[in-house]
Chimera marker file (.cmm) of the C-alpha trace (Angstrom):
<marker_set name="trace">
<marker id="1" x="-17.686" y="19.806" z="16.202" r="1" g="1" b="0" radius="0.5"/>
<marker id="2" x="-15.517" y="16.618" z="15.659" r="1" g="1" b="0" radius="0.5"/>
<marker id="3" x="-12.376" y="15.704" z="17.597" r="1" g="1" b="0" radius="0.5"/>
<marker id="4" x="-9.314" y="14.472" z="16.185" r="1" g="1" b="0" radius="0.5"/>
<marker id="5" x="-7.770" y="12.003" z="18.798" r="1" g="1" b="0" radius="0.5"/>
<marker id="6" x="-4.143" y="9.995" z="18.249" r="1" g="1" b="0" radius="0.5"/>
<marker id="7" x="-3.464" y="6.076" z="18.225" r="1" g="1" b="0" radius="0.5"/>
<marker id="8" x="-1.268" y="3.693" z="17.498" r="1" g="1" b="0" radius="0.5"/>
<marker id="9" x="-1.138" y="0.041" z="17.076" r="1" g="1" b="0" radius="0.5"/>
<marker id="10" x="1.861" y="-1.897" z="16.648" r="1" g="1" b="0" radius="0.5"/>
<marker id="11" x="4.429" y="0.645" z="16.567" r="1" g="1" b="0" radius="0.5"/>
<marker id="12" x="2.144" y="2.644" z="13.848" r="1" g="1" b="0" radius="0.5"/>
<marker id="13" x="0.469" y="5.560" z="14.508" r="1" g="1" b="0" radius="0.5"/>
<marker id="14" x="-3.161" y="6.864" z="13.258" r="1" g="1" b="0" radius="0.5"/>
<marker id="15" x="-5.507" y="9.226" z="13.745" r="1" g="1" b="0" radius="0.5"/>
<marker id="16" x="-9.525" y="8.663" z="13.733" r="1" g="1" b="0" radius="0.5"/>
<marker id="17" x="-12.450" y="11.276" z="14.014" r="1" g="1" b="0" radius="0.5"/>
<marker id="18" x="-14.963" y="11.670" z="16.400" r="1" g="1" b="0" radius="0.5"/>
<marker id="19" x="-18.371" y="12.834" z="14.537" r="1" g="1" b="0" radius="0.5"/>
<marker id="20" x="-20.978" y="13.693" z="16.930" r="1" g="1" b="0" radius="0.5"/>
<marker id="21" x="-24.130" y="13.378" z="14.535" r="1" g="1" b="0" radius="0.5"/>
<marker id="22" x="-23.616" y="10.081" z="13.896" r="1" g="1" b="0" radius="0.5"/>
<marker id="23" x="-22.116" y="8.794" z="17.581" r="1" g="1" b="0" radius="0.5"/>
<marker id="24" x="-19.558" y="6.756" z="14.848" r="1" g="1" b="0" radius="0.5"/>
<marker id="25" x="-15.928" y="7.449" z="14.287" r="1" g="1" b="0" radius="0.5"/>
<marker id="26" x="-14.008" y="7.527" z="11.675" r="1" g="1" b="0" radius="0.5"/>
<marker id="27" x="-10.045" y="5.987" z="11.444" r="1" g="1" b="0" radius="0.5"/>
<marker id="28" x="-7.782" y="7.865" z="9.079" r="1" g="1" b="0" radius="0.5"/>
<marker id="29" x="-4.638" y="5.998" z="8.329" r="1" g="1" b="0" radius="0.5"/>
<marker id="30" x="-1.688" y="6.513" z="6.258" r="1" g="1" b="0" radius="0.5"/>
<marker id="31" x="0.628" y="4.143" z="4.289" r="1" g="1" b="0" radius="0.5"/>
<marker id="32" x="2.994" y="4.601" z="1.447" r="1" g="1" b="0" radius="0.5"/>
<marker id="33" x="3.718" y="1.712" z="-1.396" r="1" g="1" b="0" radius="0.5"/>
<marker id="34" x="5.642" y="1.347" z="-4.683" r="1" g="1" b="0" radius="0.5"/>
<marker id="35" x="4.787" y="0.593" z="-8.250" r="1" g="1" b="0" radius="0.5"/>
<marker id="36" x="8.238" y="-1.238" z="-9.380" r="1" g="1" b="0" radius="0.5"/>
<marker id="37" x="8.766" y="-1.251" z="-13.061" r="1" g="1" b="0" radius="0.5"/>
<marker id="38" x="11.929" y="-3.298" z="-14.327" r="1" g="1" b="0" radius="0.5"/>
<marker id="39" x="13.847" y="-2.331" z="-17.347" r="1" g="1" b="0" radius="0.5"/>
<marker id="40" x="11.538" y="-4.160" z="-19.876" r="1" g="1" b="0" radius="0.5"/>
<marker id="41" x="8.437" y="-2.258" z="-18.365" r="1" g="1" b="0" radius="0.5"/>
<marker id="42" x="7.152" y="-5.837" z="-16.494" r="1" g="1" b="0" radius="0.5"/>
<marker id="43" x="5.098" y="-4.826" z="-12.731" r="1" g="1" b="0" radius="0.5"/>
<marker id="44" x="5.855" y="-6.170" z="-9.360" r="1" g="1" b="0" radius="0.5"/>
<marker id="45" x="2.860" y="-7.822" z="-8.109" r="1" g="1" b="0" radius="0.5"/>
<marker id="46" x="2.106" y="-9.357" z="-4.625" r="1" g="1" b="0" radius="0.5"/>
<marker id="47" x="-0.550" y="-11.880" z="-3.569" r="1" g="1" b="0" radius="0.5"/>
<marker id="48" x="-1.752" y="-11.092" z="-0.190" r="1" g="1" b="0" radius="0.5"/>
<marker id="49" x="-5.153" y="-11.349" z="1.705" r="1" g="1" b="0" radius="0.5"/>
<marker id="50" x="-8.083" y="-9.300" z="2.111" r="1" g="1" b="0" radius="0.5"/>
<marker id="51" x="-9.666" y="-8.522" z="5.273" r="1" g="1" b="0" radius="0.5"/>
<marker id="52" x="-11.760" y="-11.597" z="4.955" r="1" g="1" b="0" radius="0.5"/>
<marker id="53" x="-8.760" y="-14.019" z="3.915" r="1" g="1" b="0" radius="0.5"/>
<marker id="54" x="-8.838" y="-14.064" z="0.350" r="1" g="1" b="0" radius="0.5"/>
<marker id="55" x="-6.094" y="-14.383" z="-2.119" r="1" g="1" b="0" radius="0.5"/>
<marker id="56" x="-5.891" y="-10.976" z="-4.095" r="1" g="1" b="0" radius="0.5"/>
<marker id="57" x="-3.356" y="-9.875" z="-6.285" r="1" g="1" b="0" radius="0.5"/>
<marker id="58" x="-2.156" y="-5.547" z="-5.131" r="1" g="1" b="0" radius="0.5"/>
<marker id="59" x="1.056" y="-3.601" z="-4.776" r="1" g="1" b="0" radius="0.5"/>
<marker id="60" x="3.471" y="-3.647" z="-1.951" r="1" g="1" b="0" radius="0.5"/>
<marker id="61" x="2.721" y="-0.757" z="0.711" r="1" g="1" b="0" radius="0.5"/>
<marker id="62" x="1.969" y="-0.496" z="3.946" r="1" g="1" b="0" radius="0.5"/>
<marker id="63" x="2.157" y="1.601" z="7.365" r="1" g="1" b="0" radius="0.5"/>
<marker id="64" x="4.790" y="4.055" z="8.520" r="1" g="1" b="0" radius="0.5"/>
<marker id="65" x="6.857" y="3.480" z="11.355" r="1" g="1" b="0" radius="0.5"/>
<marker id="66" x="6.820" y="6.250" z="13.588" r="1" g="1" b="0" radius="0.5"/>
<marker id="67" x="9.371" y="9.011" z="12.718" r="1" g="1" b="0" radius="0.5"/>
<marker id="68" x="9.619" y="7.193" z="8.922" r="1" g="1" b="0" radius="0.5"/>
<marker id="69" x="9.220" y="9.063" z="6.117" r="1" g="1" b="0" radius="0.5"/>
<marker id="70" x="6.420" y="8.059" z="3.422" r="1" g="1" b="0" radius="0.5"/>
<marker id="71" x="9.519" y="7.202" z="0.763" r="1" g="1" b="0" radius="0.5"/>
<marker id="72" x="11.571" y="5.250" z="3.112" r="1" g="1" b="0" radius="0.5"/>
<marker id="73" x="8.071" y="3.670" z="4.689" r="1" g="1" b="0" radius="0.5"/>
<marker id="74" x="7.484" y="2.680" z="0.612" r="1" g="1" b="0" radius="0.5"/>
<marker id="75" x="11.136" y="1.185" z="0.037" r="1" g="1" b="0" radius="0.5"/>
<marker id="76" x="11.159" y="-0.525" z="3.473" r="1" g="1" b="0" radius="0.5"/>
<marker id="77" x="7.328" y="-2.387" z="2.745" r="1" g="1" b="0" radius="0.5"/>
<marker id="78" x="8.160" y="-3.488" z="-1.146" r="1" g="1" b="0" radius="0.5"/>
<marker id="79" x="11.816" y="-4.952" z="0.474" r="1" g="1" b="0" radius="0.5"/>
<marker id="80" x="9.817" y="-6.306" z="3.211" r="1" g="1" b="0" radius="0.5"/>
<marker id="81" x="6.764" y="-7.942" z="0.635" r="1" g="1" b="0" radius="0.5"/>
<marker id="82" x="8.623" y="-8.825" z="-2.038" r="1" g="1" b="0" radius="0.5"/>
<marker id="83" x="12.713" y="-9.482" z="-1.310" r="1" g="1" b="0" radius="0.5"/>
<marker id="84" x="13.713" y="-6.471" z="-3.673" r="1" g="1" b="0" radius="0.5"/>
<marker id="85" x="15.856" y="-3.549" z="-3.080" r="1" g="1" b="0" radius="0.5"/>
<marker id="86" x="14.891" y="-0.163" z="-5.487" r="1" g="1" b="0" radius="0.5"/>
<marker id="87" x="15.060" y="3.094" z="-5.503" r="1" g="1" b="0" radius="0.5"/>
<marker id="88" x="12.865" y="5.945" z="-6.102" r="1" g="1" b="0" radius="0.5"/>
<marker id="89" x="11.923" y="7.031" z="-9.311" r="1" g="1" b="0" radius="0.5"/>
<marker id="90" x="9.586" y="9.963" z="-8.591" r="1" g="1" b="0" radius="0.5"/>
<marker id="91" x="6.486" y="10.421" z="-6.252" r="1" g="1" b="0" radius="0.5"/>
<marker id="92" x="2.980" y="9.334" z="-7.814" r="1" g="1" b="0" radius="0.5"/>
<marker id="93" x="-0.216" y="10.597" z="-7.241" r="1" g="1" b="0" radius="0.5"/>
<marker id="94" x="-1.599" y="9.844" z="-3.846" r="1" g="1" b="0" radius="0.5"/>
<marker id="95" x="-5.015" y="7.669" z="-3.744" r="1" g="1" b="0" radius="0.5"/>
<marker id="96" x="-7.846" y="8.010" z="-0.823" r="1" g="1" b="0" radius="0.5"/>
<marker id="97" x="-10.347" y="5.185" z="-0.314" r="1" g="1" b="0" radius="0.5"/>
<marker id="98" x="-12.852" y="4.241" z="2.707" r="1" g="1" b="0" radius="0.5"/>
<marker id="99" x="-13.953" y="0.846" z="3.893" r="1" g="1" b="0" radius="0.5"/>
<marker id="100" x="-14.852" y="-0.944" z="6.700" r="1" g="1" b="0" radius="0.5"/>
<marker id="101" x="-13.089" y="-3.011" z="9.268" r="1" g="1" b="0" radius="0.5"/>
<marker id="102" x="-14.493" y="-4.618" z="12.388" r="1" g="1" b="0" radius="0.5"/>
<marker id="103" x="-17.499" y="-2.099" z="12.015" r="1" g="1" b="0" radius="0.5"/>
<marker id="104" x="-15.544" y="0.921" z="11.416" r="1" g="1" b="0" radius="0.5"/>
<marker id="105" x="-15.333" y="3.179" z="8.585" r="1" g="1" b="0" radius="0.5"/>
<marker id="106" x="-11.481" y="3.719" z="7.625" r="1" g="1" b="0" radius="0.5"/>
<marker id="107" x="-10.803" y="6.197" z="5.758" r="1" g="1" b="0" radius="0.5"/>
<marker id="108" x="-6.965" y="5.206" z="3.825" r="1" g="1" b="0" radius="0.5"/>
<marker id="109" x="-4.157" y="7.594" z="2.358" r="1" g="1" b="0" radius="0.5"/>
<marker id="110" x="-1.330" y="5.911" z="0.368" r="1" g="1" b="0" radius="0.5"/>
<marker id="111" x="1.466" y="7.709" z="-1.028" r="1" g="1" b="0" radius="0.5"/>
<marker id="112" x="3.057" y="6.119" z="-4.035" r="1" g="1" b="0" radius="0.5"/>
<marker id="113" x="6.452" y="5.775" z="-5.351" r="1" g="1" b="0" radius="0.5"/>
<marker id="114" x="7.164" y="4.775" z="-8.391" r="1" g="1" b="0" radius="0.5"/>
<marker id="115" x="10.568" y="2.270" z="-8.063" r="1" g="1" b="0" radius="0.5"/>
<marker id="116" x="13.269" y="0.656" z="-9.814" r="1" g="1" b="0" radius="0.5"/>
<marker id="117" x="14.247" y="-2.446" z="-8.688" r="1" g="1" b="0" radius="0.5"/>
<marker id="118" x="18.313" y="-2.731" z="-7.582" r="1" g="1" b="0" radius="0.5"/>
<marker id="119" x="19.171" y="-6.505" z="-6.311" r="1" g="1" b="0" radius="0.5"/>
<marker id="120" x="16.991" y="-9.488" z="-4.863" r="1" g="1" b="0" radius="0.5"/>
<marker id="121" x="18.051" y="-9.235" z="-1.336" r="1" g="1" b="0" radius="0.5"/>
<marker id="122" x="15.648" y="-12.241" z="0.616" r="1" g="1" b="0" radius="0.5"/>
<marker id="123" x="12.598" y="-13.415" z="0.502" r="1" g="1" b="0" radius="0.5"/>
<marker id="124" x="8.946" y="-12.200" z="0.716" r="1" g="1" b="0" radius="0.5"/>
<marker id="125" x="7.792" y="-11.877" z="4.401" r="1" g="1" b="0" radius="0.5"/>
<marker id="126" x="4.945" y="-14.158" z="5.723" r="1" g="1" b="0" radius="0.5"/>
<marker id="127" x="2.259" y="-11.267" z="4.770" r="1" g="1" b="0" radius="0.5"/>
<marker id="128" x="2.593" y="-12.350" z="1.358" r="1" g="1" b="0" radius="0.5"/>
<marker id="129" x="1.919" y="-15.461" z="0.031" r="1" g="1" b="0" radius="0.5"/>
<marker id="130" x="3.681" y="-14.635" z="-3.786" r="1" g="1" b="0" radius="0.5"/>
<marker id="131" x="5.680" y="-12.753" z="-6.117" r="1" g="1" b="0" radius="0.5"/>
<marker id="132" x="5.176" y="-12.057" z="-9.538" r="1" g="1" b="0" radius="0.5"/>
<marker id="133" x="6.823" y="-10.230" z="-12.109" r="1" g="1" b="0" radius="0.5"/>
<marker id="134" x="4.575" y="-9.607" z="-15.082" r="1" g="1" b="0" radius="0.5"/>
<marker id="135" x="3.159" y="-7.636" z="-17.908" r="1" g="1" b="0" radius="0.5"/>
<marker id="136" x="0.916" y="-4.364" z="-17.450" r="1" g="1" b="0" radius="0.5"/>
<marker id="137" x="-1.423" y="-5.892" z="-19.562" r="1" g="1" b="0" radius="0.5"/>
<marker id="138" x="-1.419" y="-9.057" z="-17.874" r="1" g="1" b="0" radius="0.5"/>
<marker id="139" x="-0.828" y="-6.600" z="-14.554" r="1" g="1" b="0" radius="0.5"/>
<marker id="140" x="-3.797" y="-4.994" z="-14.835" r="1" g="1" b="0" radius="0.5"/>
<marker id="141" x="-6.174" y="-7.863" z="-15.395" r="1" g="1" b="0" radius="0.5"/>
<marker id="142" x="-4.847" y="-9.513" z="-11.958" r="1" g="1" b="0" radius="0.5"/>
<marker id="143" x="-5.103" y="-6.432" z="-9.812" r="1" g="1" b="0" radius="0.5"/>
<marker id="144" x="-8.044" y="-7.224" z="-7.602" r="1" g="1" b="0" radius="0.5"/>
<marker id="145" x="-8.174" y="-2.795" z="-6.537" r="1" g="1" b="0" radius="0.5"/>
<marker id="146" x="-9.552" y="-0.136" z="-9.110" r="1" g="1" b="0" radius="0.5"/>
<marker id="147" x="-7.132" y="1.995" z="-7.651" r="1" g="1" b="0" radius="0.5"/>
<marker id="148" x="-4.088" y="-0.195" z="-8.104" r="1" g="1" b="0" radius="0.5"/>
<marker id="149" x="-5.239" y="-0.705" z="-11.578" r="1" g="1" b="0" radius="0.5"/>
<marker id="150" x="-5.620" y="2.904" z="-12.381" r="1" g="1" b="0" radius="0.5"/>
<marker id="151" x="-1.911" y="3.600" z="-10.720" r="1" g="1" b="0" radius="0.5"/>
<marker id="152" x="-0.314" y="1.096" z="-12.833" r="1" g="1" b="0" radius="0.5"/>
<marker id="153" x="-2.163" y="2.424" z="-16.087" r="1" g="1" b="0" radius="0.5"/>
<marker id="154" x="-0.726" y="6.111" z="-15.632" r="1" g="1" b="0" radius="0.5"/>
<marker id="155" x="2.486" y="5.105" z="-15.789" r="1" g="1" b="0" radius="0.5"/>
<marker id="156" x="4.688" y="3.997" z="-19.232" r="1" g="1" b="0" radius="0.5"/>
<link id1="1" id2="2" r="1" g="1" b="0" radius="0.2"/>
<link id1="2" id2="3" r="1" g="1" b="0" radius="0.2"/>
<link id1="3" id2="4" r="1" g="1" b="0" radius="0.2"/>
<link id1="4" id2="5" r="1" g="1" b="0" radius="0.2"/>
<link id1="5" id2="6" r="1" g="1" b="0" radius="0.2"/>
<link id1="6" id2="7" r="1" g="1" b="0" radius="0.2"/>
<link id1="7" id2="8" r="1" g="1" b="0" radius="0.2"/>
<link id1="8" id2="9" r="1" g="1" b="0" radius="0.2"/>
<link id1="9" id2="10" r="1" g="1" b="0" radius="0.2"/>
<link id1="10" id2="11" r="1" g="1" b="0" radius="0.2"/>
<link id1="11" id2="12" r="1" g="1" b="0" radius="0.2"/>
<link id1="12" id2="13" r="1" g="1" b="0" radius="0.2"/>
<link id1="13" id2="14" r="1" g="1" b="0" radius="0.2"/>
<link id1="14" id2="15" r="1" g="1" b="0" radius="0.2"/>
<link id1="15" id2="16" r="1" g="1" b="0" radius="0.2"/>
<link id1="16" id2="17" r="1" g="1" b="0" radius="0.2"/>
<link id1="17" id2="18" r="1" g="1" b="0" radius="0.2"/>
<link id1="18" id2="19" r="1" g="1" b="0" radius="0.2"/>
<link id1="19" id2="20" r="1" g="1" b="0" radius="0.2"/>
<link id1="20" id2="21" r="1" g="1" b="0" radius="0.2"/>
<link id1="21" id2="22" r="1" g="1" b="0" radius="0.2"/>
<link id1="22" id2="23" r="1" g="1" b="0" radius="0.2"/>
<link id1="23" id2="24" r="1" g="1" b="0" radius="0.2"/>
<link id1="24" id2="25" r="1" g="1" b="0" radius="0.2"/>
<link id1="25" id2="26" r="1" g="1" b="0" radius="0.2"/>
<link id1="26" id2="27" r="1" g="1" b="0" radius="0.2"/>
<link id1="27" id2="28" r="1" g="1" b="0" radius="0.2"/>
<link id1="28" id2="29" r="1" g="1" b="0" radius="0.2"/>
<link id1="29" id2="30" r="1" g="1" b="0" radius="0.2"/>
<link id1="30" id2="31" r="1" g="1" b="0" radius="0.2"/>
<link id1="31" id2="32" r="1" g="1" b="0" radius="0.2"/>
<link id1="32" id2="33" r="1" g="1" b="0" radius="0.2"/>
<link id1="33" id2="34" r="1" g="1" b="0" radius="0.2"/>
<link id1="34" id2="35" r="1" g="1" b="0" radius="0.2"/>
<link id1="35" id2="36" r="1" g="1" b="0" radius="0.2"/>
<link id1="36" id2="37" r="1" g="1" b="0" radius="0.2"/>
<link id1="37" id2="38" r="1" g="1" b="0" radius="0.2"/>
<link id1="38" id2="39" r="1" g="1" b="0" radius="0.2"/>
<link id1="39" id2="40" r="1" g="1" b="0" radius="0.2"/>
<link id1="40" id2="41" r="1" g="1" b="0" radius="0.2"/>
<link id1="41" id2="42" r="1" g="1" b="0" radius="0.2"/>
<link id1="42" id2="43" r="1" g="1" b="0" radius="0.2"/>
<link id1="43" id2="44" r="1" g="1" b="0" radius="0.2"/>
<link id1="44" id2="45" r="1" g="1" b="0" radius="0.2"/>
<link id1="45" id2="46" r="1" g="1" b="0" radius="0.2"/>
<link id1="46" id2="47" r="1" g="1" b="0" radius="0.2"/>
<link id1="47" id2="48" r="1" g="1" b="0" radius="0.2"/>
<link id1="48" id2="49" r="1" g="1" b="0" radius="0.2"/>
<link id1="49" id2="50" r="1" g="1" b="0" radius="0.2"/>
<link id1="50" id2="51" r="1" g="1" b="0" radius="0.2"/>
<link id1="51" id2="52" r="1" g="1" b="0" radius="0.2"/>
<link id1="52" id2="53" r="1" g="1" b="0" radius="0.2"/>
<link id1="53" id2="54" r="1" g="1" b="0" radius="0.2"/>
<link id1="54" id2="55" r="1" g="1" b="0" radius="0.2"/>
<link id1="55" id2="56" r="1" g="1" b="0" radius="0.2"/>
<link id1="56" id2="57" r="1" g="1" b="0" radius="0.2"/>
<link id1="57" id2="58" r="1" g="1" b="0" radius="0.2"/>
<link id1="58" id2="59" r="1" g="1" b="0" radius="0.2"/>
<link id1="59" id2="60" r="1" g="1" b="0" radius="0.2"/>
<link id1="60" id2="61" r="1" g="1" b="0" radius="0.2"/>
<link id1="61" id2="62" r="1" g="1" b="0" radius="0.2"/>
<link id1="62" id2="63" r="1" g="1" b="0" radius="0.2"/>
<link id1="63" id2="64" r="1" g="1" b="0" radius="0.2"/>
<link id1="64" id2="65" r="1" g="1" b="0" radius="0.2"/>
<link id1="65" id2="66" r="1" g="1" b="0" radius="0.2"/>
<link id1="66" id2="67" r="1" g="1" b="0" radius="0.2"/>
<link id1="67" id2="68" r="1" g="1" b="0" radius="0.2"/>
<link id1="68" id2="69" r="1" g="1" b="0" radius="0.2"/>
<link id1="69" id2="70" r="1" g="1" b="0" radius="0.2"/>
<link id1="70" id2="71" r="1" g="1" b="0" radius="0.2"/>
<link id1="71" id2="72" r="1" g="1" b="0" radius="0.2"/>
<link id1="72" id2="73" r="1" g="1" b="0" radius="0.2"/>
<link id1="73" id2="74" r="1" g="1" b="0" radius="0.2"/>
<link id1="74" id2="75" r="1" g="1" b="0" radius="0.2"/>
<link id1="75" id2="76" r="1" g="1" b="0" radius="0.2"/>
<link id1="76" id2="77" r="1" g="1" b="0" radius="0.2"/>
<link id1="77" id2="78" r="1" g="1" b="0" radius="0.2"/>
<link id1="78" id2="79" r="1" g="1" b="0" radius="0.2"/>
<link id1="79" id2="80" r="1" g="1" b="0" radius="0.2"/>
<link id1="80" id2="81" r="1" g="1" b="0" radius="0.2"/>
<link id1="81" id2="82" r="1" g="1" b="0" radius="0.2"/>
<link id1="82" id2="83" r="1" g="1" b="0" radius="0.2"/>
<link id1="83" id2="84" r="1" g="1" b="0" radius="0.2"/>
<link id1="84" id2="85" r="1" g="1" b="0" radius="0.2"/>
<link id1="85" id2="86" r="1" g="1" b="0" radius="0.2"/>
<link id1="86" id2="87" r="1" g="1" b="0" radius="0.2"/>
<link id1="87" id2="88" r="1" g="1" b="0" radius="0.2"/>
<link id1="88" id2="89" r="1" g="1" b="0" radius="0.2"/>
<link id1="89" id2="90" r="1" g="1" b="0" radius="0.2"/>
<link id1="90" id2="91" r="1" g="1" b="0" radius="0.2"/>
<link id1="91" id2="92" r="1" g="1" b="0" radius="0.2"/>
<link id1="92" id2="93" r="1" g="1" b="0" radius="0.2"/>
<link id1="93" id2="94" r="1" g="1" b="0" radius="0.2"/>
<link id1="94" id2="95" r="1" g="1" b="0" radius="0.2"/>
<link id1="95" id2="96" r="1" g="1" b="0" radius="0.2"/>
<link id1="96" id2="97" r="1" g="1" b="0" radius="0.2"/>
<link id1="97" id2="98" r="1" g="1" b="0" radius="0.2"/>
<link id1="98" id2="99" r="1" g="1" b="0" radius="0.2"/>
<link id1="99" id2="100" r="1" g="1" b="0" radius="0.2"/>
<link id1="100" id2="101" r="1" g="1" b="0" radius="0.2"/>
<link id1="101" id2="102" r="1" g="1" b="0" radius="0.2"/>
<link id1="102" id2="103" r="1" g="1" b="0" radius="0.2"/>
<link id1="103" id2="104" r="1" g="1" b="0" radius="0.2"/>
<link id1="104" id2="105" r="1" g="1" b="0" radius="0.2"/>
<link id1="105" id2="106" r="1" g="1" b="0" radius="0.2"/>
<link id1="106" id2="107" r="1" g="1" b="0" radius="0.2"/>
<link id1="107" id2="108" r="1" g="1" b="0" radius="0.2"/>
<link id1="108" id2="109" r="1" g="1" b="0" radius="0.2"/>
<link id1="109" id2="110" r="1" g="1" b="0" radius="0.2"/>
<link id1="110" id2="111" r="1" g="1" b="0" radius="0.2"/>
<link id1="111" id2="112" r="1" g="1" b="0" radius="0.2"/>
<link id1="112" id2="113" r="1" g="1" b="0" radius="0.2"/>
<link id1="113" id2="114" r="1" g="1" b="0" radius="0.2"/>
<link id1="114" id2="115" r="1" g="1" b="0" radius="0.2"/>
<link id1="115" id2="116" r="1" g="1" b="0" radius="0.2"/>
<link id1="116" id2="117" r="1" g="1" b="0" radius="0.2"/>
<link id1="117" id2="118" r="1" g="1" b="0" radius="0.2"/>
<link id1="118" id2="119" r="1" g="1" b="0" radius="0.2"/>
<link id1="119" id2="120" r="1" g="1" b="0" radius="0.2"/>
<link id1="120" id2="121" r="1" g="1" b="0" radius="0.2"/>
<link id1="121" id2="122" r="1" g="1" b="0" radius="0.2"/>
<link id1="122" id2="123" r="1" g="1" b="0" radius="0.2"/>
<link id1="123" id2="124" r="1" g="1" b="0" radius="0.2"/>
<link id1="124" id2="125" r="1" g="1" b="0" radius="0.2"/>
<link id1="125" id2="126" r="1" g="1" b="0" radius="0.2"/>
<link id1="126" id2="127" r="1" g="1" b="0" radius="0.2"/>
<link id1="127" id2="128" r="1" g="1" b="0" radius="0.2"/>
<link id1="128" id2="129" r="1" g="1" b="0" radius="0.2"/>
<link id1="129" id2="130" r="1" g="1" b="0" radius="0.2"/>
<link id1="130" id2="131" r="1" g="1" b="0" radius="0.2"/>
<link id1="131" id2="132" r="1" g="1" b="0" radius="0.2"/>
<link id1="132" id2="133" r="1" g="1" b="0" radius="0.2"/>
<link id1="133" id2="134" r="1" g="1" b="0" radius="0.2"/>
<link id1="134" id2="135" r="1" g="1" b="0" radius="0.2"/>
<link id1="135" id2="136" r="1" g="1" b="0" radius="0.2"/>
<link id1="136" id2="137" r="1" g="1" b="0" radius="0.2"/>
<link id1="137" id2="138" r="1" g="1" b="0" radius="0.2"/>
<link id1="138" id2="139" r="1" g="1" b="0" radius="0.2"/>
<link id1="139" id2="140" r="1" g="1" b="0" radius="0.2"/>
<link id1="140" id2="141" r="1" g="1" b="0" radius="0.2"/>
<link id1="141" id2="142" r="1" g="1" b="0" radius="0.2"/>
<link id1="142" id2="143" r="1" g="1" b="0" radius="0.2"/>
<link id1="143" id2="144" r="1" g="1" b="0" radius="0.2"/>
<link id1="144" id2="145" r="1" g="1" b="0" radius="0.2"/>
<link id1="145" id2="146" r="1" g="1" b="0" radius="0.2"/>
<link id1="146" id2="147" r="1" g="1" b="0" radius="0.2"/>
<link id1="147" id2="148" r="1" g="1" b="0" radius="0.2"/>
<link id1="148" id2="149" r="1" g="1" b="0" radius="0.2"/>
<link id1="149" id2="150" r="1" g="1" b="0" radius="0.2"/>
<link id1="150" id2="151" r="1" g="1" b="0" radius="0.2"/>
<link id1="151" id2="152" r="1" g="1" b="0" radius="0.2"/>
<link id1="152" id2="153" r="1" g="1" b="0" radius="0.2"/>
<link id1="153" id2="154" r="1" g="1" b="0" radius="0.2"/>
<link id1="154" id2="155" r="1" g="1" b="0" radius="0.2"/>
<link id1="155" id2="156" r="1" g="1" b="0" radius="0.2"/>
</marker_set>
């Protein structure tokens, strides 16, 4: 029988799995992002890093705060990444993927919203190293993620 235990790191809580058989446990996190759209149909990209420091193009998201909701967690990270205020459209499908960090197998959960952009209200924070406002076509051949590339192809 596996044990669910309770963590959190840097204000953000998370939950991992014990699993017995394999003496390994697994981390299940949660974050919530938005797919912003603009009036002409053009996609807010961000260039951040990977776990091993490379440039890749994604989406805004990130962790919930605790006691933050996975919509205001979404507006809050794409203000945060890329200086833009929006508001919710309508909920997206959610999208599950595993890796590894530092040995670990991570099992992710991010809730998507898909967003209107409002005003420019600062800057991108130092997570991100640039903005980009672009095509879907163009979009999807700079997403680095199947996922992310799949998200922004089931919208119009």
């Amino acid at each position: 029988m596996s044990r669910v235990h309770e963590w959190y790191h840097a204000g953000c809580r998370g939950y991992y799995r014990s699993v017995p058989e394999s003496g390994s446990r697994v981390l299940f996190e949660f974050s919530a992002g938005g797919l912003v759209l603009d009036e002409e149909g053009h996609v807010l990209l961000i260039r951040a890093r990977d776990l091993r420091g490379q440039p890749v193009w994604t989406l805004p998201k990130g962790a919930l705060t605790p006691g933050e909701t996975s919509a205001d967690a979404a507006l809050r990270e794409v203000r945060e990444e890329t200086g833009y205020r929006c508001e919710l459209v309508r909920e997206l499908a959610p999208v599950t993927y595993w890796f590894r960090r530092q040995g670990r197998q991570v099992k992710k959960t991010v809730r998507w919203y898909l967003m209107r952009p409002l005003e420019k209200v600062g800057e991108h924070d130092h997570e991100v190293d640039e903005v980009l406002w672009t095509d879907k076509d163009d979009a999807l051949t700079r997403l680095r993620y199947d996922s992310d590339r799949r998200l922004v192809g089931s919208v119009s």
